[in-house]
C-alpha positions as semicolon CSV with decimal commas, in nm:
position;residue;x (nm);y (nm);z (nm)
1;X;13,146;24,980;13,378
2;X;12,879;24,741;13,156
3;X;13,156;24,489;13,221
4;X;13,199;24,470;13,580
5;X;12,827;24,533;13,646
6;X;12,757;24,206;13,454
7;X;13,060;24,039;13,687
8;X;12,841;24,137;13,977
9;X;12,552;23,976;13,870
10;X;12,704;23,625;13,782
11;X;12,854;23,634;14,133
12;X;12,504;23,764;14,292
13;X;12,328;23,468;14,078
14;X;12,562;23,202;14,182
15;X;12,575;23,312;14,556
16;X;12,192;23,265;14,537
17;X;12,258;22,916;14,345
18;X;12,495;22,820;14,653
19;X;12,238;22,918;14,926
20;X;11,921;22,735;14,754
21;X;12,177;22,430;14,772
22;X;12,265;22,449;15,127
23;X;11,893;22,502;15,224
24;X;11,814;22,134;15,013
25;X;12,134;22,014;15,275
26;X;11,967;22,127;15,583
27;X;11,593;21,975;15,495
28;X;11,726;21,613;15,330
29;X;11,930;21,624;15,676
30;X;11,624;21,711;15,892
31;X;11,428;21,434;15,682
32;X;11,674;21,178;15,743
33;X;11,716;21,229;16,139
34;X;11,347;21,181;16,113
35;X;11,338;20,817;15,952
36;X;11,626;20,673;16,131
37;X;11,454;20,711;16,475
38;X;11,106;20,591;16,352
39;X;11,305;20,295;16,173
40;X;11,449;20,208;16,532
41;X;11,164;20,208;16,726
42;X;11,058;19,963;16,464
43;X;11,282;19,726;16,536
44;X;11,535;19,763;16,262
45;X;11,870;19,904;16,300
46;X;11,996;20,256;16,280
47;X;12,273;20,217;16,074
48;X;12,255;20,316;15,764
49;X;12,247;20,058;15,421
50;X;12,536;20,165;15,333
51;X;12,715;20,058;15,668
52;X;12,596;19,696;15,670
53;X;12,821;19,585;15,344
54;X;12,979;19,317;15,503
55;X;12,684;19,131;15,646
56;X;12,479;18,843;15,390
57;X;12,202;18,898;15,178
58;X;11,944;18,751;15,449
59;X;12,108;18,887;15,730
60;X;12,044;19,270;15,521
61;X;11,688;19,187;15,439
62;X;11,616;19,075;15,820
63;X;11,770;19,379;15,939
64;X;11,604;19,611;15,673
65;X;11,278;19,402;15,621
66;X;11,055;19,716;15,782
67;X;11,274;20,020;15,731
68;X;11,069;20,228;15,518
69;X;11,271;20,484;15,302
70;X;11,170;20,899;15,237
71;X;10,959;20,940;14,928
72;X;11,149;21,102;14,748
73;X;10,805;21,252;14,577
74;X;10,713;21,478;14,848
75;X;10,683;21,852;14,778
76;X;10,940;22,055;14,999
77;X;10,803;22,321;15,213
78;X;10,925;22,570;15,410
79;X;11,092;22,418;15,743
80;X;10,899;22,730;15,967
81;X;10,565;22,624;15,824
82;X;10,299;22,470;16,033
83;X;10,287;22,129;15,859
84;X;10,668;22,088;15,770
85;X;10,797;21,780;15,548
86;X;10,948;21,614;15,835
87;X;10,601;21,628;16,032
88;X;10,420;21,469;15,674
89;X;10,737;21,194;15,639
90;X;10,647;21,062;15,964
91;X;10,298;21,012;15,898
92;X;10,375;20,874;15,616
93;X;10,621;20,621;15,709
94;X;10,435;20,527;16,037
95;X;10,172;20,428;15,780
96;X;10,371;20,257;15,531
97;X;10,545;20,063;15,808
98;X;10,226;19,961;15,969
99;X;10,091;19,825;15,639
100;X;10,424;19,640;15,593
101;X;10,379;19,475;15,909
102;X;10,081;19,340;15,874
103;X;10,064;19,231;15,530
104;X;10,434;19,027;15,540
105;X;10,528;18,763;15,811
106;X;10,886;18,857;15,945
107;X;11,188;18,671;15,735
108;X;11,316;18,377;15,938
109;X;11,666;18,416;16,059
110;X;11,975;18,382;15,843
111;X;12,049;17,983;15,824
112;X;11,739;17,848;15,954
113;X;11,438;17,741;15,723
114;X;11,109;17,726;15,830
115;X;10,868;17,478;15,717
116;X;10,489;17,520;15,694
117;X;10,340;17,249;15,915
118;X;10,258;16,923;15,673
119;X;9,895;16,765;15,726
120;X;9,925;16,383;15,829
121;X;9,663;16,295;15,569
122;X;9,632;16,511;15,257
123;X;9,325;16,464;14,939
124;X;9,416;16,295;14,627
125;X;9,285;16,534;14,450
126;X;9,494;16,737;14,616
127;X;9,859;16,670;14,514
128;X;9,771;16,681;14,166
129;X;10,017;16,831;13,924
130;X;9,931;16,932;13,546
131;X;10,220;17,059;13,286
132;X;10,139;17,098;12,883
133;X;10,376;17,083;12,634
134;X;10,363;17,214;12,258
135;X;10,528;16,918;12,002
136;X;10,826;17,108;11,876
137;X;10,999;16,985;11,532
138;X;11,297;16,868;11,741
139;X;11,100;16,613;11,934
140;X;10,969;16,430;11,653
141;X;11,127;16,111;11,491
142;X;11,101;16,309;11,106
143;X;10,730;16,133;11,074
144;X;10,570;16,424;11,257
145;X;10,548;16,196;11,576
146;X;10,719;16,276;11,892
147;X;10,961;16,042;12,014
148;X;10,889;15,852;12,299
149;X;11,176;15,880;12,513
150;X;11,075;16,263;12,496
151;X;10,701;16,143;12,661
152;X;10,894;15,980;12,876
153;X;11,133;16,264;13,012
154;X;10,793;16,494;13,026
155;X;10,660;16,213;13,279
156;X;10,951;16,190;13,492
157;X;10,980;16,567;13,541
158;X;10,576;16,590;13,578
159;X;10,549;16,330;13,856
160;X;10,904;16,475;13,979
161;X;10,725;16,758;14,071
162;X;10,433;16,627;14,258
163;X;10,649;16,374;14,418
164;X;10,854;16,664;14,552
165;X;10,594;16,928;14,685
166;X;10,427;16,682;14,810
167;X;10,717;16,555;15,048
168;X;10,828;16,876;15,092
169;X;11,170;16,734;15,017
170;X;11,396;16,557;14,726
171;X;11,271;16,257;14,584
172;X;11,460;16,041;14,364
173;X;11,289;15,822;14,055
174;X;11,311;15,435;14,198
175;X;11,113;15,267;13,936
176;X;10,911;15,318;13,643
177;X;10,639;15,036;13,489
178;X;10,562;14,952;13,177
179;X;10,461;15,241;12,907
180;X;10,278;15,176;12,679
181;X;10,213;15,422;12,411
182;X;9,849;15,341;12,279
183;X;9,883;15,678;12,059
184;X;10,139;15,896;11,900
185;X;10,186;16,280;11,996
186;X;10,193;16,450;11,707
187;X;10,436;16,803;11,614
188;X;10,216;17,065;11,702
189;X;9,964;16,879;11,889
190;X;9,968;16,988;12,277
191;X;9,999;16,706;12,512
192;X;9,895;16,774;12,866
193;X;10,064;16,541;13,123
194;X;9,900;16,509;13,502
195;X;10,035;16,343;13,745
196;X;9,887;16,240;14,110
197;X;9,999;16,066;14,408
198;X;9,779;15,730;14,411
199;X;9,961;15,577;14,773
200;X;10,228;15,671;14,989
201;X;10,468;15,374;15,196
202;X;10,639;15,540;15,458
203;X;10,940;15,697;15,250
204;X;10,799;15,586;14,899
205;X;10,510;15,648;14,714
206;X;10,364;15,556;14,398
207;X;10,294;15,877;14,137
208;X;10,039;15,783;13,896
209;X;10,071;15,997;13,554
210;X;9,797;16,017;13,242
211;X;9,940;16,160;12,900
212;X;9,662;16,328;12,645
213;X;9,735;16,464;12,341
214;X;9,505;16,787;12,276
215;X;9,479;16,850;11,868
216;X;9,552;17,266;11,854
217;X;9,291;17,245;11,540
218;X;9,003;17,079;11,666
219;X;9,045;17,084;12,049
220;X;9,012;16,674;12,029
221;X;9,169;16,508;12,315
222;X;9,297;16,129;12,286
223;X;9,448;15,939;12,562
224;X;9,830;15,854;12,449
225;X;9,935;15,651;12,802
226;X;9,990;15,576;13,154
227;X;10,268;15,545;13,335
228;X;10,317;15,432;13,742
229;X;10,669;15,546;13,932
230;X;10,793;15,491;14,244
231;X;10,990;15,785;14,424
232;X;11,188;15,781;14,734
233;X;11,177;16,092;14,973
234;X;11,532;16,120;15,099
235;X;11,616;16,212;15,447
236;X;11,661;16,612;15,477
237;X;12,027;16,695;15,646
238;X;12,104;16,797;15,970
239;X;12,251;17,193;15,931
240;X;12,424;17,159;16,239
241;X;12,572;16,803;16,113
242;X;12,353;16,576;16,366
243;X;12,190;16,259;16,234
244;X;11,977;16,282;15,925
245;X;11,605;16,323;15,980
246;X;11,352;16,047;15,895
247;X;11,115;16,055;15,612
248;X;10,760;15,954;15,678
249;X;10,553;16,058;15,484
250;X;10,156;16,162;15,495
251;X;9,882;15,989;15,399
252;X;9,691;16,067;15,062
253;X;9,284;15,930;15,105
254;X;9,053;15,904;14,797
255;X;8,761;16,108;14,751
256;X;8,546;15,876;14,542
257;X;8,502;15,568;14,386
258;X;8,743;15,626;14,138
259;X;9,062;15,725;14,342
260;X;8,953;15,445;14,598
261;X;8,999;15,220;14,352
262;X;9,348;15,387;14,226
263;X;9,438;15,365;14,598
264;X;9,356;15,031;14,600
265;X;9,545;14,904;14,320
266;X;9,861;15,085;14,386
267;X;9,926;14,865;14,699
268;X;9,879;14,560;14,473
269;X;10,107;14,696;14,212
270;X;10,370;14,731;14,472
271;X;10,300;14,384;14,651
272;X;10,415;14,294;14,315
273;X;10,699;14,451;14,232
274;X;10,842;14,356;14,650
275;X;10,747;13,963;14,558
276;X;10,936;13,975;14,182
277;X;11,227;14,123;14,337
278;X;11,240;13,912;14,609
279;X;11,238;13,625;14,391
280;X;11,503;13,739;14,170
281;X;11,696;13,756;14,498
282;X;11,626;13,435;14,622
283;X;11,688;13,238;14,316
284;X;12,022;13,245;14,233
285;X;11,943;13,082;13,936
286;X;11,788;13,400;13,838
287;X;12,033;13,609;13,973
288;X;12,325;13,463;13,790
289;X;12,122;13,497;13,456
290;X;12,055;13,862;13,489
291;X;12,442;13,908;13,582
292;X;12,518;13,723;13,239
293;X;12,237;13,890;13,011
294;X;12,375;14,216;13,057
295;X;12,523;14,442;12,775
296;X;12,914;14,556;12,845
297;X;12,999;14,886;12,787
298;X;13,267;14,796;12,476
299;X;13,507;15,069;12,654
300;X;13,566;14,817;12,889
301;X;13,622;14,520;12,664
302;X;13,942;14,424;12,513
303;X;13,926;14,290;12,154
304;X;13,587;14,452;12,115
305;X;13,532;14,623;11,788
306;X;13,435;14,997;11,875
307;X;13,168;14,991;11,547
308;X;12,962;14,679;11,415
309;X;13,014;14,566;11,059
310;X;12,759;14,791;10,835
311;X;12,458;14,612;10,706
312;X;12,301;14,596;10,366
313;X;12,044;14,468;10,216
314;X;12,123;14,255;9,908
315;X;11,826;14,320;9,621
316;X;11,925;13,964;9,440
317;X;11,792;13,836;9,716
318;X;11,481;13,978;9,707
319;X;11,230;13,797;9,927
320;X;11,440;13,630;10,144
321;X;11,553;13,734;10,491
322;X;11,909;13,746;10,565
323;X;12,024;13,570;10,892
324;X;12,238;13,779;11,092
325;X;12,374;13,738;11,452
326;X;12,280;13,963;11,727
327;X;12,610;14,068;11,820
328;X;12,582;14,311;11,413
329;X;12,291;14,492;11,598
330;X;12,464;14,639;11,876
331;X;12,483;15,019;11,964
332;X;12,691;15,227;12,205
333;X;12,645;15,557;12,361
334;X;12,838;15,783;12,562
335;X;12,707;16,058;12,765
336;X;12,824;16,270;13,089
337;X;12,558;16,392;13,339
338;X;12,577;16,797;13,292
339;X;12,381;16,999;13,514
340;X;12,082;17,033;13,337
341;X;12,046;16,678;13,270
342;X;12,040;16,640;13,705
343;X;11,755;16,762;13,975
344;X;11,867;17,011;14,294
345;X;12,095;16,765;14,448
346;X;12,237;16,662;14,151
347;X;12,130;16,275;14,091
348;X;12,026;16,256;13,710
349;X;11,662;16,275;13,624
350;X;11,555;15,948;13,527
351;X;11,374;16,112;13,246
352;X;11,696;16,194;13,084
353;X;11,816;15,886;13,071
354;X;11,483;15,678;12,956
355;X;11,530;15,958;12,694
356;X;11,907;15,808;12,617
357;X;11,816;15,479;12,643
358;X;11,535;15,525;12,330
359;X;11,845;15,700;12,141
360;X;12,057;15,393;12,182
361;X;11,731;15,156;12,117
362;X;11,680;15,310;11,811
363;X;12,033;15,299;11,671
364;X;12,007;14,954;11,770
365;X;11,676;14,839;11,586
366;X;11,797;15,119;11,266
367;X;12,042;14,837;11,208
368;X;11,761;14,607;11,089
369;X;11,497;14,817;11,015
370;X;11,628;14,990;10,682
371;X;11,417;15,180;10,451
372;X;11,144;15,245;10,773
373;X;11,069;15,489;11,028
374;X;11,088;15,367;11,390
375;X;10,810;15,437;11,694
376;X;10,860;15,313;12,024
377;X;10,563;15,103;12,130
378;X;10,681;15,005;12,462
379;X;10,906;15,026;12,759
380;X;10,954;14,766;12,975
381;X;11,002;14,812;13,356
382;X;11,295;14,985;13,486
383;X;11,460;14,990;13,784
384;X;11,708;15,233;13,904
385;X;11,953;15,040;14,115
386;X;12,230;15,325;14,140
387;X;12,237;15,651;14,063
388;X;12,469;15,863;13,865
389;X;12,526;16,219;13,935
390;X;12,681;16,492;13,795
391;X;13,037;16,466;13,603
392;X;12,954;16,106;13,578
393;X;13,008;15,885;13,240
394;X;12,715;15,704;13,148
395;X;12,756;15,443;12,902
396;X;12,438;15,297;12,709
397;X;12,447;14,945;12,572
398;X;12,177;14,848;12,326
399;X;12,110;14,497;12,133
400;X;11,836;14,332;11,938
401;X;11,725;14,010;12,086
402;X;11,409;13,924;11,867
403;X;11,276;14,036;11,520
404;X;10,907;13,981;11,508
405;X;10,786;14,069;11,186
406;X;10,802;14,441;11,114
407;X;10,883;14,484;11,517
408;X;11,186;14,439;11,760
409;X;11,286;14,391;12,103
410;X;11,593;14,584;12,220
411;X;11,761;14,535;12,540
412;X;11,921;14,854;12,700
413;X;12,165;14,811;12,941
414;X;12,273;15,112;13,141
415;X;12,632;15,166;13,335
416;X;12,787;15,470;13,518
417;X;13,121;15,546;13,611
418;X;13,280;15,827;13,792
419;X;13,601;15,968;13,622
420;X;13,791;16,044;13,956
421;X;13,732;15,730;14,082
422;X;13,702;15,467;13,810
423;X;13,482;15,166;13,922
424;X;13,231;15,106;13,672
425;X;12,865;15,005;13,818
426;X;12,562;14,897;13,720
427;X;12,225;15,097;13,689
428;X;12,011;14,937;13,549
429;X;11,817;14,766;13,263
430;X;11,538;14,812;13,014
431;X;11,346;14,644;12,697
432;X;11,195;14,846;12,476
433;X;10,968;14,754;12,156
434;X;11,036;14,958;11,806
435;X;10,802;14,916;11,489
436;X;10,947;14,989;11,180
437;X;10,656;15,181;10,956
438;X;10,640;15,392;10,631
439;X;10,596;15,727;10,540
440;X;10,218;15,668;10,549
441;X;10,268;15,448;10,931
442;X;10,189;15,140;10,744
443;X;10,427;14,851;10,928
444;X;10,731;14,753;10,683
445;X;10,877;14,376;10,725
446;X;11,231;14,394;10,852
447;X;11,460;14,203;10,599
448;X;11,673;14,049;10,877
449;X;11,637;13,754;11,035
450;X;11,862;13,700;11,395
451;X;12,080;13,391;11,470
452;X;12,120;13,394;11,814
453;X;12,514;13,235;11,905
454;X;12,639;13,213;12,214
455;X;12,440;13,139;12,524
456;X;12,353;13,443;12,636
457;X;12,217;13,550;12,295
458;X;11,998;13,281;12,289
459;X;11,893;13,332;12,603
460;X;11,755;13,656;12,499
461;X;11,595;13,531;12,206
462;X;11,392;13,313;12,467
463;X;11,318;13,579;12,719
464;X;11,214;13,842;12,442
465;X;10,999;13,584;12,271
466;X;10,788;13,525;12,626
467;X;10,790;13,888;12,724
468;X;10,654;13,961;12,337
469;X;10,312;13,726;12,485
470;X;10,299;13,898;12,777
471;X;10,277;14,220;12,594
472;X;10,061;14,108;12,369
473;X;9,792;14,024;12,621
474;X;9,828;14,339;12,813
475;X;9,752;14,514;12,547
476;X;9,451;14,308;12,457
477;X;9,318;14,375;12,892
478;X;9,363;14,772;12,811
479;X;9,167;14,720;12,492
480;X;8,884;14,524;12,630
481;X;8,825;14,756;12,932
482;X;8,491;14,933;12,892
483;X;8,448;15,240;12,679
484;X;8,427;15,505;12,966
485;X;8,743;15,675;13,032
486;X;8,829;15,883;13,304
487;X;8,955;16,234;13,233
488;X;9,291;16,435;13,324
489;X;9,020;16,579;13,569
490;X;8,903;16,231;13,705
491;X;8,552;16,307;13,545
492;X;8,384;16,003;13,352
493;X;8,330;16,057;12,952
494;X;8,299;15,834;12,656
495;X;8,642;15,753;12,429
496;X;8,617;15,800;12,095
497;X;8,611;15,454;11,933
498;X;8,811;15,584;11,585
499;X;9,184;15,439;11,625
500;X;9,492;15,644;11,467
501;X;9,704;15,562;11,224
502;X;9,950;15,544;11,453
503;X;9,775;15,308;11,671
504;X;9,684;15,101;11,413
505;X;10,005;15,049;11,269
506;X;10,146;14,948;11,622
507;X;9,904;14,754;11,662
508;X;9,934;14,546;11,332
509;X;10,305;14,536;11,391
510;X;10,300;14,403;11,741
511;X;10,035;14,132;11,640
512;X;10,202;14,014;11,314
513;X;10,285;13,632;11,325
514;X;10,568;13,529;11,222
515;X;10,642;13,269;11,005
516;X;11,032;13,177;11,166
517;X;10,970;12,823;11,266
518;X;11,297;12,883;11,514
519;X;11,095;13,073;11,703
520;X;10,761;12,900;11,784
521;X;11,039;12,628;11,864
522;X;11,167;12,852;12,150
523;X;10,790;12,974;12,223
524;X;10,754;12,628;12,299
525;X;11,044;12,539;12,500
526;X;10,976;12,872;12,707
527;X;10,623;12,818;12,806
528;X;10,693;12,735;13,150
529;X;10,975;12,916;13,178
530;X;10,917;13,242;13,455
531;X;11,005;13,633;13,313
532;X;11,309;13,768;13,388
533;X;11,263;14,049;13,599
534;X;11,503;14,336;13,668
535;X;11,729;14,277;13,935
């Protein structure tokens, strides 16, 4: 009897188990007939999530952008009461929906984007963009200085971005002027990088970019450089596949004195870079001597030795420089455009490769400069005349063309190719300066002496030998402007008039004479010669 009596109980507890179920049934049933019509009268569909699998991820969010689901928080209450659940989930999601409404704009249909109306004339101050970066270890040159095709990149991506939200659009690097680094960044140092748009030309604009390097110890900031590009706003596609739309761009206007006078100057700067070009492209004098001064990617040459001959200094002679030819000094890189190396439409950052171009300058100038540590003092202008994209082969061509002193001039020549297709073009070319220092960033004299051969070496050795002048007085303009700088915030305060060690060093290395009577020969011959310009 026990027995069955406790059989009867189980089956009493678990008919009670089955009917406490069905009642949850009947009220998650009566609270979902009550959202579904309140969600329709809202404007979104009836159907439920679960049904609309096969539409896209912005056609669900537009249909389901105001469909407020049950909380499932809610105490249950009896369905007979006076204030049932249903009746409270209502309220509730009227509420909620209301609130929804009116704090979110509806999502714009799937395939269209909406743009926010642009201004026709937009504040300076206004399109500034500020990024800081920490010095890691892995940016540094193994003297604790940060390598300067890193600075470089950092500017690229920097004015990148202030280029692009200002157009609204992609923009593409055109150009970059001369850097010159007037300071190291040192590892661990922060070095704050703002960029601004100083002048807009219908499609182009110039992007104006300060680098400071902030000490983490003392909170010191030093000015390191400057650096002007030119981006191009390219024409947004046509979704429906009619004619490309028309970049013009809006205005920027100054504020004050000092960004009228930025404003000012960046139509000048670009009067000048529109006349050198043009007269690269109307002497074809000129033209034919860029065409013959560039570097060949030795993939493409046959007979070409894939590495230079090693060189050594000899310690018997010991005081005496050892005349080499250019063609020792030359370096080759390979690289392929991945996609982190390329922006949202895939063209390669010109960052990236100023940042390969140092790489190859170096392994050029370490060829001469043995027993030293290398800084880059300056890039020459650059001009992006094609672009490479993604899957692309980018070769990187480097020679020395002068040895002054404890400093060189390297020329970089850049090429792209695309595997698929297999022409081989032309992007561009660069100079850049490298001082060979010591431990202590003292300048050490290179033991090498160059012997220029054929023609177009010694053409070169002219060219680098007039550019080194023109250098040489820029620098001396920057250093005899007055002592008030302007800050990353445009506000006036005093420099500091302590130099680095850095600095210093550069600037001994870049000003040492030297005593190669070869080259005050060429100086000579060159003096009213005109600078070969990029083409």
């Amino acid at each position: 009897m026990t027995q069955n009596y406790n059989l009867q109980e189980q089956l009493a507890a678990a008919l009670a188990q089955l009917q406490a179920l069905g009642l949850k049934v009947q009220q998650l049933e009566a609270r979902l007939e009550a959202a579904e019509p309140l969600a329709v009268r809202q404007g979104a569909p009836a159907a439920h999530p679960r049904l609309s699998s096969d539409a896209s991820p912005m056609e669900y969010l537009q249909q389901h952008q105001r469909l407020v689901l049950p909380n499932p928080g809610i105490a249950e209450q009896p369905i007979n009461g006076r204030h049932t659940a249903a009746d409270r989930l209502k309220e509730q999601a009227g509420a909620a929906a209301s609130f929804a409404a009116a704090a979110r704009p509806p999502l714009a249909p799937s395939g269209q984007i909406v743009a926010l109306p642009q201004e026709r004339e937009v504040p300076m101050a206004a399109t500034r963009v500020v990024m800081a970066q920490i010095v890691s270890p892995s940016d540094s040159n193994g003297l604790d200085v940060c390598m300067g095709g890193t600075v470089l990149s950092w500017i690229d991506i920097c004015a990148g971005l202030a280029a692009k939200t200002f157009a609204r659009g992609p923009c593409v690097t055109a150009s970059v002027d001369a850097v010159h680094f007037l300071r190291p960044c040192h590892v661990g140092s922060v070095v704050i990088i703002a960029a601004m748009i100083n002048r807009t030309f219908r499609s182009s604009m110039e992007v104006g970019v300060r680098v400071e390097e902030e000490d983490a110890r003392t909170g010191a900031r030093h000015h390191c450089c400057s650096a002007y590009l030119t981006f191009v706003a390219l024409a947004r596609k046509d979704p429906a596949g009619g004619p490309s739309a028309k970049v013009e761009l809006p205005k920027v206007l100054p504020t004050d004195r000092h960004h009228a006078t930025i404003h000012g100057e960046a139509a000048w700067r670009r009067d000048a870079r529109l006349a050198a070009r043009e007269h690269v492209r109307s002497s074809l004098e000129q033209m034919a001597q860029g065409a013959e001064l560039r570097l060949r990617p030795i993939t493409h040459l046959q007979g070409q030795p894939t590495l230079p001959t090693a060189l050594r200094v000899d310690p018997k002679i010991e005081g005496r420089k050892r005349r080499i030819p250019p063609s020792l000094t030359s370096a080759h890189t390979t690289q392929m455009v991945l996609p982190q190396h390329a922006n949202s439409i895939g063209i390669t950052f010109g960052g990236q490769v100023m940042r390969w171009m140092e790489q190859c300058a170096f392994i050029a100038a370490s060829r001469v400069a043995r027993g030293g540590f290398l800084l880059t003092a300056a890039m020459d202008s650059i001009s992006f005349l094609n672009p490479t994209r993604v899957g692309d082969t980018v070769y990187v061509e480097g020679q020395v063309t002068a040895i002054f002193g404890s400093s060189v001039e390297v020329m970089i020549s850049l090429w792209g190719e695309t595997p698929d297709v297999g022409i081989m073009f032309h992007c561009g070319d660069a100079y850049a300066t490298v001082v060979s220092v010591d431990e202590h960033k003292r300048p050490v004299d290179i033991p090498f002496e160059l012997r220029p051969e054929s023609e177009a070496e010694c053409l070169r050795h002219r060219l680098a030998v007039q550019k080194r002048a023109e250098r040489l007085a820029l620098r001396d303009r920057m250093r005899q402007r007055k002592k008030v700088r302007y800050s990353l915030d445009g506000q006036e305060r005093a420099r500091s008039d302590s130099d680095s060690d850095g600095e210093e060093a550069m600037r001994q290395a870049l000003s040492t004479s030297t005593s190669n009577a070869s080259e005050e020969a060429a100086a000579a011959g060159t003096a009213g010669a005109t600078r070969q310009a990029s083409p």
